[in-house]
TIVOTI-61759 format. One record per residue (C-alpha): chain; x, y, z. Coordinates in steps of 0.02 Angstrom, whole numbers, plus 50000, padded with zeros to 5 digits. Layout:
BEGIN
ATOM   baza       x       y       z
ATOM      A       X       Y       Z
...
//
This chain:
BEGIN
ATOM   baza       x       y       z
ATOM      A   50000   50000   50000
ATOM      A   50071   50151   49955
ATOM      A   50019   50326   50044
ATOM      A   50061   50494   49963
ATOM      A   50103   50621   50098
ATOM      A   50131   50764   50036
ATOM      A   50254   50749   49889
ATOM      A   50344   50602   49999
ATOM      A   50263   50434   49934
ATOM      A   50274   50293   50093
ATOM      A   50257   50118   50088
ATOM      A   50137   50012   50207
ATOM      A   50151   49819   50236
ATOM      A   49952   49808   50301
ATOM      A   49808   49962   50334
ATOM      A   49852   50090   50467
ATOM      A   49779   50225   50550
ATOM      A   49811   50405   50537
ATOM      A   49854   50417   50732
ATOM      A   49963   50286   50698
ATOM      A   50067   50377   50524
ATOM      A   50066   50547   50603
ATOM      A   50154   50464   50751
ATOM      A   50276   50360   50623
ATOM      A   50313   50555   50561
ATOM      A   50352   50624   50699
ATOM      A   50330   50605   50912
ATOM      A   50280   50820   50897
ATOM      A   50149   50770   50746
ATOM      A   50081   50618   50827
ATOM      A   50034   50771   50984
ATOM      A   49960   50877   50867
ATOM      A   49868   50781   50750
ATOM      A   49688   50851   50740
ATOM      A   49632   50740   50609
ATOM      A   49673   50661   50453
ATOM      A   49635   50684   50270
ATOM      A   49624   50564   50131
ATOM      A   49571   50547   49951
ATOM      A   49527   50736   50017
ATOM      A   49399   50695   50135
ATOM      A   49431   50734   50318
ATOM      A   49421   50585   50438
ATOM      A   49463   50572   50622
ATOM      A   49634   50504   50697
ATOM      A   49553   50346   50720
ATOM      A   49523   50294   50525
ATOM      A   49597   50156   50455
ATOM      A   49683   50187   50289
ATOM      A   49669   50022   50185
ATOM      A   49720   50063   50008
ATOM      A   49852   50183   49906
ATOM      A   49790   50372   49941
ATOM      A   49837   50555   49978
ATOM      A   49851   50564   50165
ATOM      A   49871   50745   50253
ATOM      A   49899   50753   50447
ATOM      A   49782   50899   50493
ATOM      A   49848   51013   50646
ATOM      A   49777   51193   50714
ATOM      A   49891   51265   50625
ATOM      A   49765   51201   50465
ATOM      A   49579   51283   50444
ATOM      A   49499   51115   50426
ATOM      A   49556   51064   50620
ATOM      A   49466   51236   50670
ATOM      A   49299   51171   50608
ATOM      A   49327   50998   50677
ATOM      A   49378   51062   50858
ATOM      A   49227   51171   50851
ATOM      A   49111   51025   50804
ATOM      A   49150   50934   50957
ATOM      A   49128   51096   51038
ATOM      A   48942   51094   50977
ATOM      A   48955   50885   51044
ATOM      A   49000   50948   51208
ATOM      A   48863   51082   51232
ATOM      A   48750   50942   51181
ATOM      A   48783   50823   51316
ATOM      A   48786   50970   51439
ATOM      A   48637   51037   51396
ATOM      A   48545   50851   51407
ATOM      A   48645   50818   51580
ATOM      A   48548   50981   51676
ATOM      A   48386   50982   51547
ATOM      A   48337   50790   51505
ATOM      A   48194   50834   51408
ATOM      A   48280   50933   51281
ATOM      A   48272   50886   51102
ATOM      A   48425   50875   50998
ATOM      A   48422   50946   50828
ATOM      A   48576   51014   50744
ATOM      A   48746   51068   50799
ATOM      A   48865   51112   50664
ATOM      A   49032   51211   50672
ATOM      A   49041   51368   50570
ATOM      A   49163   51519   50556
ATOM      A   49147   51604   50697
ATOM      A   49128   51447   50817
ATOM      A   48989   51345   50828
ATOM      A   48794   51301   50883
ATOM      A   48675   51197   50925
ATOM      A   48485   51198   50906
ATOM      A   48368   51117   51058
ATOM      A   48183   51115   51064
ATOM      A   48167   51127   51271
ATOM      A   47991   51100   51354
ATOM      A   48042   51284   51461
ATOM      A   48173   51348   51352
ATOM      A   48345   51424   51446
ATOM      A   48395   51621   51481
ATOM      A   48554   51696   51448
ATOM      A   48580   51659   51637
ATOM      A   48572   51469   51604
ATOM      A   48735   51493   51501
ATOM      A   48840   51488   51655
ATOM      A   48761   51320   51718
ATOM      A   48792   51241   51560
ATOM      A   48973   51332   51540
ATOM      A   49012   51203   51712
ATOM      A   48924   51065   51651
ATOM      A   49042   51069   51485
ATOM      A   49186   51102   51599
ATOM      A   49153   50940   51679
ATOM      A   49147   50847   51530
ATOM      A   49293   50908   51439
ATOM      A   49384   50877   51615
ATOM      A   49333   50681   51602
ATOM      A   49424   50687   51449
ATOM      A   49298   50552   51370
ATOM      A   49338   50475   51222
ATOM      A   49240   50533   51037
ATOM      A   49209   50353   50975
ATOM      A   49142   50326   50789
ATOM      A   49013   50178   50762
ATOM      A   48947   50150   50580
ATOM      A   48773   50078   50602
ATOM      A   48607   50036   50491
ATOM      A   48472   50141   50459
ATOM      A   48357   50022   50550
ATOM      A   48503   50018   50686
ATOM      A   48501   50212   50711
ATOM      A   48301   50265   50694
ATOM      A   48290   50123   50835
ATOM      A   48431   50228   50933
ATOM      A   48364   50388   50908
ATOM      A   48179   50349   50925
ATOM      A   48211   50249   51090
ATOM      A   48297   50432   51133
ATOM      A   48123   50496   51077
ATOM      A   48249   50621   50968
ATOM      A   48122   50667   50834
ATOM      A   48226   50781   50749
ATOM      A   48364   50675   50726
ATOM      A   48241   50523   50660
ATOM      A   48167   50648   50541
ATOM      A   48382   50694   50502
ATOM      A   48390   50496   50472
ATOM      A   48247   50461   50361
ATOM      A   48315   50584   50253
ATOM      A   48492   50515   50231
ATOM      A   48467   50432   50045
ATOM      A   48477   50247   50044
ATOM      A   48634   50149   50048
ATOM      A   48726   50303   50128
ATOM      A   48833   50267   50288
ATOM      A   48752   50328   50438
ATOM      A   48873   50368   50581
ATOM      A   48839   50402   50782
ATOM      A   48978   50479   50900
ATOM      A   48982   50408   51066
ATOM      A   49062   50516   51207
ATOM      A   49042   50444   51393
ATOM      A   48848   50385   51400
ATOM      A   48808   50511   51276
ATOM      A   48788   50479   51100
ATOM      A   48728   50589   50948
ATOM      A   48705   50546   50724
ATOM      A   48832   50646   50676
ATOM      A   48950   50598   50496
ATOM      A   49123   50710   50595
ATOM      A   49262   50698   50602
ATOM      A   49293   50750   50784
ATOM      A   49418   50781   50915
ATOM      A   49508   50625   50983
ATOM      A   49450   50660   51168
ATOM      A   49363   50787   51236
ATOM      A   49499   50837   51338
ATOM      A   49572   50912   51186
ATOM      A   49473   51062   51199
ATOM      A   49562   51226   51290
ATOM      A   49450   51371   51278
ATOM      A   49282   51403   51249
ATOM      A   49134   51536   51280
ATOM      A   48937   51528   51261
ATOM      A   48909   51678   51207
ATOM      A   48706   51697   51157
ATOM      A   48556   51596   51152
ATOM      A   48438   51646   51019
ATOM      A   48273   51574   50920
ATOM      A   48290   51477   50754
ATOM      A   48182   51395   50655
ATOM      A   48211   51221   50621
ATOM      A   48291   51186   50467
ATOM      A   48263   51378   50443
ATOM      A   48099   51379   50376
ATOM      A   47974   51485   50478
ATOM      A   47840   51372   50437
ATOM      A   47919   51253   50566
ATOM      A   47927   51257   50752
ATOM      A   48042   51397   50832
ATOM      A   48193   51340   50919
ATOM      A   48340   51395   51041
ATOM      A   48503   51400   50961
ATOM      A   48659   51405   51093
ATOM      A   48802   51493   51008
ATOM      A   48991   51477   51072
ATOM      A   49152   51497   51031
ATOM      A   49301   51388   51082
ATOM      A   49496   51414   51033
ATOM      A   49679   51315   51072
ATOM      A   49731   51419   51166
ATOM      A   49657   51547   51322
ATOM      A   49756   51733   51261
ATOM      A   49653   51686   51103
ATOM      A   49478   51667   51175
ATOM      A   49517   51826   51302
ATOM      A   49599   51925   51132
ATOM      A   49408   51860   51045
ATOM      A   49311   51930   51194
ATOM      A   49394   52085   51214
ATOM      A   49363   52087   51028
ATOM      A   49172   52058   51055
ATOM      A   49159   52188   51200
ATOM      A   49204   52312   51085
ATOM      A   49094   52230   50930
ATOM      A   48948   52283   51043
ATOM      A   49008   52434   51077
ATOM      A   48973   52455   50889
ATOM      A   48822   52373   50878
ATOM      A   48704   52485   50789
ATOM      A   48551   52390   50874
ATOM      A   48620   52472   51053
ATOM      A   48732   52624   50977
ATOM      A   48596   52664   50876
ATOM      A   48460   52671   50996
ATOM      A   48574   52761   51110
ATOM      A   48639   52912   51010
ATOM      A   48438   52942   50942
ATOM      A   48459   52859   50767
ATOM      A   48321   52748   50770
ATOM      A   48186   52662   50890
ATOM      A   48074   52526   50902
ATOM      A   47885   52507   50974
ATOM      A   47804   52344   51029
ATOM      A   47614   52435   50952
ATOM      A   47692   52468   50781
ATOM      A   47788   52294   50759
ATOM      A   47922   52196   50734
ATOM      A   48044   52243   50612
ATOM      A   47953   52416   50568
ATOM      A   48097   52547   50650
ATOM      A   48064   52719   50652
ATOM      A   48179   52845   50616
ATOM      A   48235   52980   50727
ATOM      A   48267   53171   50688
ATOM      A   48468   53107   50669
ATOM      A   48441   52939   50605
ATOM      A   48300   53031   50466
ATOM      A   48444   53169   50437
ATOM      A   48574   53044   50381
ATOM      A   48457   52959   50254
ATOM      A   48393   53108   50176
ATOM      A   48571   53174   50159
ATOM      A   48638   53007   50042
ATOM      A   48445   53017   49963
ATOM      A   48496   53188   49924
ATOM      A   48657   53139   49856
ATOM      A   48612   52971   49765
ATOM      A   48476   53050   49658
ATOM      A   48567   53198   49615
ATOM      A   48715   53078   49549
ATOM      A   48606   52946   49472
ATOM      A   48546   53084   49376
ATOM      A   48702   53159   49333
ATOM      A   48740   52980   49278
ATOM      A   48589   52963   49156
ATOM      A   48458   52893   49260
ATOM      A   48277   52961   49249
ATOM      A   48182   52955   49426
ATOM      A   48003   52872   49442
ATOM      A   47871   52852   49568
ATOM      A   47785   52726   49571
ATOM      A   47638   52647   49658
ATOM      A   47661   52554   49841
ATOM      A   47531   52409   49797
ATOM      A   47468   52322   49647
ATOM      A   47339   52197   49568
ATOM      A   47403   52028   49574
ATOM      A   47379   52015   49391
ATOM      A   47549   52129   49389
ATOM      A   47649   51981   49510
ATOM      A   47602   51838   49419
ATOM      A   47656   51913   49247
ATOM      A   47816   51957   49358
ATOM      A   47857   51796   49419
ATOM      A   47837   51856   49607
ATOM      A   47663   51772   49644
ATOM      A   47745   51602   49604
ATOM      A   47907   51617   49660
ATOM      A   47894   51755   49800
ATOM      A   47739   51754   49861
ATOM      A   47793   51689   50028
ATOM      A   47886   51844   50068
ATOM      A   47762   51977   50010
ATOM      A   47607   52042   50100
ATOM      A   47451   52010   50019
ATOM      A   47314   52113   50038
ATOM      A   47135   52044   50005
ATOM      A   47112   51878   49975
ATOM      A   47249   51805   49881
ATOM      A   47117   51685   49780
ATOM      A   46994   51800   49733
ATOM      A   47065   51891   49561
ATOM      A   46982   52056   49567
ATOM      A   47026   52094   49746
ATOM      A   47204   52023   49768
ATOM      A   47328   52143   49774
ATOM      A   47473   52164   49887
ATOM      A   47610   52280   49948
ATOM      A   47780   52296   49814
ATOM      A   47910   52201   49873
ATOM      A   48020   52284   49721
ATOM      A   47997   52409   49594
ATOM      A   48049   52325   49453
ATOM      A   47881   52284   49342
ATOM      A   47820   52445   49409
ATOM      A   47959   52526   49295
ATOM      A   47926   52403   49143
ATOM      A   47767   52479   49119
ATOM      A   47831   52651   49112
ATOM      A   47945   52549   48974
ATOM      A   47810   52499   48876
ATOM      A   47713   52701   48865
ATOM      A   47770   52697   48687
ATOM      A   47879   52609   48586
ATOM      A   48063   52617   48601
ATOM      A   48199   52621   48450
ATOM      A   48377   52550   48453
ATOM      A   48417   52730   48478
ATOM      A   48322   52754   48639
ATOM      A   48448   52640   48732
ATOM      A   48485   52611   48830
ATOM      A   48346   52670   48952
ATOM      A   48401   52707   49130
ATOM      A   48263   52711   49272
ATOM      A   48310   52759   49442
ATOM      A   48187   52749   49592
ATOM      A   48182   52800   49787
ATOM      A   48062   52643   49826
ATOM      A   47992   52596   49991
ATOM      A   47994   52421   49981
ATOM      A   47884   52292   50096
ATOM      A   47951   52095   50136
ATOM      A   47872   51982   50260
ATOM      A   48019   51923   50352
ATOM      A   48022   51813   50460
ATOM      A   48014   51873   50657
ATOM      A   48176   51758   50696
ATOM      A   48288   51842   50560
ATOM      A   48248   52036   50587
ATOM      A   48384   52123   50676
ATOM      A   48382   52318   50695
ATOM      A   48407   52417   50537
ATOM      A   48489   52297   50437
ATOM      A   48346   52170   50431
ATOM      A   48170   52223   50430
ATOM      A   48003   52235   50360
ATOM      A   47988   52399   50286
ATOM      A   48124   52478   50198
ATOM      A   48188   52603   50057
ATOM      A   48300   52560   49919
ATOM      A   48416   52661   49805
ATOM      A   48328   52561   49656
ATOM      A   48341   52562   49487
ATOM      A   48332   52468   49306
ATOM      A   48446   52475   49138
ATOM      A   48324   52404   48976
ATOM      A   48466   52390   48847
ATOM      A   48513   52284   48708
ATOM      A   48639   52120   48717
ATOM      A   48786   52239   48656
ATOM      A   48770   52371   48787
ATOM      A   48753   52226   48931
ATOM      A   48945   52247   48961
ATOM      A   48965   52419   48983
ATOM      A   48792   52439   49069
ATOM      A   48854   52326   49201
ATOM      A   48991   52397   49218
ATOM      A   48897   52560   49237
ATOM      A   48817   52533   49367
ATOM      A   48958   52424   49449
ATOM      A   49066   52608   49458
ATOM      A   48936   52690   49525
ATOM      A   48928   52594   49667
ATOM      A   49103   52596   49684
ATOM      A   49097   52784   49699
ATOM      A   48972   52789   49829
ATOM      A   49042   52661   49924
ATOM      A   49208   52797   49928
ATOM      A   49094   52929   49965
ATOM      A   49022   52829   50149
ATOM      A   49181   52730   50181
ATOM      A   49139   52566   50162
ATOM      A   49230   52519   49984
ATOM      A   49377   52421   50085
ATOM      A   49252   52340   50191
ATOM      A   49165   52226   50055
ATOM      A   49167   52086   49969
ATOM      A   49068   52011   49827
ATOM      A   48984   51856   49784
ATOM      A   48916   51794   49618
ATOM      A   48741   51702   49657
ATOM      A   48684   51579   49541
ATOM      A   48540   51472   49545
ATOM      A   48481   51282   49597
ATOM      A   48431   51168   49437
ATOM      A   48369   51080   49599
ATOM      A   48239   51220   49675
ATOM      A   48099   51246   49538
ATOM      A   48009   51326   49670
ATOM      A   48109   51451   49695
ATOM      A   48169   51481   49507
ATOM      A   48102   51509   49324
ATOM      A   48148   51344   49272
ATOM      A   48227   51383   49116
ATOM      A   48401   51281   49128
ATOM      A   48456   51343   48948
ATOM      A   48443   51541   48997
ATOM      A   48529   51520   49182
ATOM      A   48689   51434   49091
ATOM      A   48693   51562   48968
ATOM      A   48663   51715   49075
ATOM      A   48776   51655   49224
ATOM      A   48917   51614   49104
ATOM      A   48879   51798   49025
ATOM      A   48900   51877   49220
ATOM      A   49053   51747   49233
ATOM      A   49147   51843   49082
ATOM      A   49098   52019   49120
ATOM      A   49169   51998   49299
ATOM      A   49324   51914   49265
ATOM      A   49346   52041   49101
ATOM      A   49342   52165   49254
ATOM      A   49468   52082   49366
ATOM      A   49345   52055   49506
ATOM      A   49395   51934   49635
ATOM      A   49221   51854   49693
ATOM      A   49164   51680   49770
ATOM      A   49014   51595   49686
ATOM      A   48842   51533   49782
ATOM      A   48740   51419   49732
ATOM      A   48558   51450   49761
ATOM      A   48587   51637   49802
ATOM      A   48502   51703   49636
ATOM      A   48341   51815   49629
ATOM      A   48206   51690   49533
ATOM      A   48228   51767   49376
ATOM      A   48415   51784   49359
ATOM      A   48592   51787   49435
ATOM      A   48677   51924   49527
ATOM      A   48828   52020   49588
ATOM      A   48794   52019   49766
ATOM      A   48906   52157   49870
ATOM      A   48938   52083   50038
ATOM      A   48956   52174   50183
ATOM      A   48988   52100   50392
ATOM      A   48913   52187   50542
ATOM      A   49015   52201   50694
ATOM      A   48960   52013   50745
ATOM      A   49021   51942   50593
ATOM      A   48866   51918   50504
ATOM      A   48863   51951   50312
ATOM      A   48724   52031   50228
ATOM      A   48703   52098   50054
ATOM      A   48720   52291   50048
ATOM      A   48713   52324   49820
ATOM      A   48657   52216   49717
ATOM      A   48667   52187   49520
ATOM      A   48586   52065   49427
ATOM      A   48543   52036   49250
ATOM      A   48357   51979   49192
ATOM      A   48344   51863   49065
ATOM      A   48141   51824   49084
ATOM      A   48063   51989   49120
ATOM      A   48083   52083   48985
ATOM      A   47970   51926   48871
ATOM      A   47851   51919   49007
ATOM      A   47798   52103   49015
ATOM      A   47828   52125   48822
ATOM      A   47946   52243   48799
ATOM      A   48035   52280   48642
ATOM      A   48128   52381   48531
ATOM      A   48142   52421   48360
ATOM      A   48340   52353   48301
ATOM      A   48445   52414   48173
ATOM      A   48355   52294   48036
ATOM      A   48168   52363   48081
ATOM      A   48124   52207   48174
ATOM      A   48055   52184   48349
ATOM      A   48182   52127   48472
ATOM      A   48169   52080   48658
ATOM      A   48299   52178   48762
ATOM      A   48383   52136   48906
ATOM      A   48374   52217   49093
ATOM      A   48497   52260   49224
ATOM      A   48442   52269   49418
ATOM      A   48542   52371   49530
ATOM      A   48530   52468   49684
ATOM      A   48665   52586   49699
ATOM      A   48696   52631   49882
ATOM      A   48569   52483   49918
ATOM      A   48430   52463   50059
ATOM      A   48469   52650   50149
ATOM      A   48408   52577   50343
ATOM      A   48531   52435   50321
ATOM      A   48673   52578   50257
ATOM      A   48652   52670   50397
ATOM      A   48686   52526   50530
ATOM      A   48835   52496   50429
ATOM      A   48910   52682   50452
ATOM      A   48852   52667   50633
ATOM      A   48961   52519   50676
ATOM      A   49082   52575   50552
ATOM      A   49108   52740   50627
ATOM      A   49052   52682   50804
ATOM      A   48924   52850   50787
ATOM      A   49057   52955   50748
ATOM      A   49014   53004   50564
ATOM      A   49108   53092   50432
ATOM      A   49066   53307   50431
ATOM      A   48977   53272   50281
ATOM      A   48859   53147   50353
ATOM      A   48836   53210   50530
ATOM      A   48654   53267   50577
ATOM      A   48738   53392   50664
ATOM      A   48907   53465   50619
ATOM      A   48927   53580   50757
ATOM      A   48860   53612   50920
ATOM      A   48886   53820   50964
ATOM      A   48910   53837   51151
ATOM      A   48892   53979   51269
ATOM      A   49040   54021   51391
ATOM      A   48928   54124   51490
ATOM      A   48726   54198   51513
ATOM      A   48802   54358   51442
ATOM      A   48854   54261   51273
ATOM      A   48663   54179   51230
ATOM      A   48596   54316   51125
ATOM      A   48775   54301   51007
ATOM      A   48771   54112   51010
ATOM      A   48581   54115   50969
ATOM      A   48638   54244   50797
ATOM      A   48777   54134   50754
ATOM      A   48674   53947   50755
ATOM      A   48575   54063   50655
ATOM      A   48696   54115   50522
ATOM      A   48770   53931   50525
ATOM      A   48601   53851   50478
ATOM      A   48579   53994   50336
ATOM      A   48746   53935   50273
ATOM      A   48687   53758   50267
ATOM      A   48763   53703   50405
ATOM      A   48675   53583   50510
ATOM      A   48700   53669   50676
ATOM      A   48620   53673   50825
ATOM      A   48649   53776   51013
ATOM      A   48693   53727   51198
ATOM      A   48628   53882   51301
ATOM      A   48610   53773   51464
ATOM      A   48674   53854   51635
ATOM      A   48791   53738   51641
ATOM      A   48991   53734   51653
ATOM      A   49062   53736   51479
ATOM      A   49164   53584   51504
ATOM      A   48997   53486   51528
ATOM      A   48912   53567   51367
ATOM      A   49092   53497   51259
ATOM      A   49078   53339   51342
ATOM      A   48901   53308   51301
ATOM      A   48935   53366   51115
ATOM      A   49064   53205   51133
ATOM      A   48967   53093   51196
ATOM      A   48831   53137   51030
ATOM      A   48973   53114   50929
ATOM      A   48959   53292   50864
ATOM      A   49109   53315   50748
ATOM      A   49136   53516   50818
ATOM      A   49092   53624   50944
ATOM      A   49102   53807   50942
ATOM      A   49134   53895   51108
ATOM      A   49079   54079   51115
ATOM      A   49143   54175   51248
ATOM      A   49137   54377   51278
ATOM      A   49346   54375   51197
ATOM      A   49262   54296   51050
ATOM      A   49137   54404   51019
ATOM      A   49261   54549   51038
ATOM      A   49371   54466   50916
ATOM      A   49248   54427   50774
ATOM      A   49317   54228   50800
ATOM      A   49228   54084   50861
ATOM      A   49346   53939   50965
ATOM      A   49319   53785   50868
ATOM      A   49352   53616   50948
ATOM      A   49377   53454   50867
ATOM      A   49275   53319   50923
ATOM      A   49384   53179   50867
ATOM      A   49530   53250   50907
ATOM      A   49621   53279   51076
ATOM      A   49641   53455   51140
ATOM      A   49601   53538   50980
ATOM      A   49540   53725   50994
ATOM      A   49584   53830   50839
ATOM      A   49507   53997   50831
ATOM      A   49419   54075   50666
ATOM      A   49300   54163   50589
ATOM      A   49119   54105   50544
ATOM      A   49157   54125   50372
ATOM      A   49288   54011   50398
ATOM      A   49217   53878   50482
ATOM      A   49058   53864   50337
ATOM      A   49195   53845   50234
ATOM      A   49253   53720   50304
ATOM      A   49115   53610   50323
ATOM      A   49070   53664   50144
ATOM      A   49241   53579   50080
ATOM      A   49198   53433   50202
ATOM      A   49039   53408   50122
ATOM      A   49117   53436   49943
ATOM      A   49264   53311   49975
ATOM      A   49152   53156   50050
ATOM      A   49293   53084   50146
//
């Protein structure tokens, strides 16, 4: 038998395990072996290799030991969790980047405060040091395990493991869960952990099923790197624009209006009106007309769309869905709104392409388990817009509307911070999709070229696309890690036949043309909570709700403070007063804590002088004295520059 390590080939006289050649390597390796790969597939220290193959000894030092090491993490917050609550369900408990979880359906579920009592119970167990033992068993074998167990979730797991598929259970101690690993050797492996939150999650993450509690936690080697991680994580909710937000008056939430439905403060309103401001005046600088369009419509207008077959789910119907004449429902997107502005006359060669650009409030029915502050909700407004062009403008279109996003993502700060996925389809999910196979391998490998013509590095998804086409998905992470799509692009390659639209080509024949989705600063709520945690509240001068905060040194100074808010605010300067009998080193320090970028102090010296003492608000000990003029200036070039 010969085994391939590396580029070193070995020979074996009989099967051996991969404890057993990391050992042969090395005493240090045989210590540090996580797990094994072979053939490519990862398999724990205890496999038997039996025939000629690729072997790799997997260490921490490799990603793939990370996800194994938090796996039995997940096994060990299982058993815990079933020691001090017995009648717990077990569903799933996977690793994934940022640790792992595990999903329970508990007769009275847990509090955060539970997390410490299971924190000791996992102590204990990764104390005993108990051994992760593999056991390949039937189908028959394992529904009779798990249904003794009364585990319903993992019978239902079971029954839908396709025939003649190996079905493995991990024993560790008296505890034993289906699972297909690899895992740790021992439990006593494990260093370092944390349980971090307990949260609700739908079971296989459809809200149609019951709701349950999801454990998270985090585990590491070593302890400086779980401290390092929750120093980290103190300051991540620091950031968090669902507390940071709240706090500085950005946004709010009411139990009587609903979940998911924020409202906007005074500050929160003034930022988004500021980039509206900015992203229509650009779009149209950039060729794009603006529409308004209606919030609701017929059904007849969805099921041309697509939407009442393949969205329906996630829009909010008004009326009786089954009764044609009174069906209608709220927009979840603008987009066949716009084709029927399209089709008011018809369109030459020479008209495009045809740019439409749209401020939409949109509506979604998401589900109450995945809403989260700004960034996921019910009710939202979008940056929206549509390209109608022919085959040969596709390319520079895209690209189009690709640099325009670039720009504004300059503009806020965020360009460095994203990344961007390509999301195709799943031949798999008719459901979901137009099931046209022919048009999604043709329009995906049309995407393919026009990204890597522009040098984009991107990671592909499969089953990520919107039902009617693929898209350039521009990724962003909150401060917990999470990723959520910020711009997107797509191209159509089924609306434009459905609705009818056409132009006259060069040749005088109808032709169907082609249309380009894309929302160029994206869904402005979940923008926001990105500059929030970006910025930690501290915005750039151009996107402040208030630039400067004019302060009186004394009662004598009120009536010159009151003129010069005034002449600030004429200016265009979004200032506002602090008149308070109060010390003026509390009035500066409450301008800091509302992350006001400047704060004018006006004292009876001033006012003889003609100058106002300016302070920096993000900088240390920064007075600079100057004139009015000066300072709207300033904030002029500040709001000219967009840094």
């Amino acid at each position: 038998m010969i085994l391939t390590l590396r580029d070193e080939k070995k020979e074996f006289d009989a099967p051996v395990s991969i404890e057993d050649i990391a050992k042969g390597i090395s005493e240090g390796l045989g210590r540090a072996a996580i797990c094994g790969m072979v053939d490519g597939k990862l398999v724990d220290l205890s496999y038997v290799v039996d025939h000629d193959a690729d072997v790799r000894i997997i260490t921490m030092h490799d990603e793939e030991a990370k996800r194994v090491y938090n796996h039995t993490c997940a096994h060990v917050l299982a058993q815990a969790v079933k020691a001090i609550f017995p009648t717990a369900k077990l569903a799933i408990g996977p690793a994934i980047e940022n640790g792992f979880y595990y999903d329970f359906d508990f007769k009275t579920a847990p509090t955060a405060d539970d997390l410490d009592k299971i924190e000791a119970e996992m102590k204990k167990i990764i104390k005993a040091n108990l051994p992760m033992k593999r056991e390949e068993v039937s189908r028959e074998e394992a529904l009779k395990l798990m249904g003794g167990f009364d585990e319903t979730y993992k019978v239902e797991l079971i029954s839908d493991i396709p025939e003649g598929e190996a079905i493995s259970l991990y024993r560790q101690g008296d505890f034993v869960d289906l699972c297909a690993g690899p895992h740790l050797k021992s439990t006593g492996i494990i260093k370092a952990f944390k349980l971090i939150s307990i949260t609700g999650a739908y079971w296989r993450g459809n809200e149609k099923n019951k709701m349950l509690t999801r454990i998270y936690g985090i585990a590491f080697d070593k302890k400086a790197d779980l401290e390092a991680y929750l120093t980290k994580l103190e300051e991540a909710k620091k950031r968090d624009h669902n507390k940071l937000g709240r706090e500085l008056g950005y946004f709010m939430t009411s139990d009587i209006i609903g979940q998911g439905l924020p409202l906007l403060m005074p500050k929160g309103a003034k930022i988004v009106q500021i980039l509206q401001r900015f992203v229509e005046d650009e779009e149209e600088r950039r060729g794009y007309m603006l529409t308004k369009t209606p919030y609701m419509a017929k059904s007849d207008l969805y099921k041309i769309s697509g939407h009442w077959d393949h969205y329906r789910d996630k829009m909010f119907i008004l009326g009786d869905p089954d009764d044609e004449q009174e069906a209608m429902a709220l927009r979840p997107m603008t987009c066949p709104f716009q084709y029927q502005i399209y089709n008011n006359g018809l369109k030459s060669y020479r008209d495009l392409p045809v740019r439409f650009a749209e401020t939409a409030t949109l509506f979604r029915k998401e589900a109450s388990g995945e809403m989260h502050g700004l960034i996921r909700v019910r009710q939202f407004t979008l940056a929206d817009g549509h390209t109608i062009c022919t085959a040969d403008q596709i390319d520079s279109e895209f690209k189009r509307a690709l640099e325009m996003s670039y720009y504004f993502l300059d503009c806020v700060g965020l360009r460095e911070d994203v990344t961007f996925r390509f999301s195709k389809w799943d031949p798999n999910n008719t459901e979901k999709y137009i099931n046209d196979p022919e048009a999604w391998e043709a329009t995906q490998n049309m995407m393919r070229n026009i990204l890597d013509n522009l040098g984009l590095k991107y990671v592909e998804a499969d089953d990520e696309a919107a039902f009617y086409g693929p898209k350039l998905d521009v990724q962003a992470k909150n401060v917990h890690g999470k990723e959520d799509t910020i711009i997107t692009i797509q191209i159509d390659f089924a609306s434009a036949a459905r609705f009818g639209m056409t132009y006259i080509d060069e040749n005088g024949q109808k032709a169907t043309p082609y249309i380009i989705h894309r929302s160029s600063i994206g869904c402005y709520e979940r923008t926001l909570a990105m500059l929030i945690e970006k910025y930690a509240g501290a915005m750039p001068v151009w996107l402040s709700p208030v630039q400067a905060k004019v302060i009186s040194l004394t009662e004598r100074n009120v009536d010159a403070v009151k003129e010069l808010t005034e002449k600030l605010q004429r200016a265009g300067v979004r200032a506002e007063m602090d008149i308070r009998n109060e010390k003026v080193q509390r009035k500066v320090r409450d301008a800091q804590v509302e992350k006001i970028p400047y704060m004018l102090v006006l004292g009876d010296r001033d006012i003889e002088k003609g100058v106002v003492s300016v302070r920096d608000g993000r900088a240390e000990n920064s007075v600079t004295e100057m004139t009015a003029d000066d300072f709207i200036a300033l904030i002029r070039k500040k709001f000219d520059e967009k840094k």
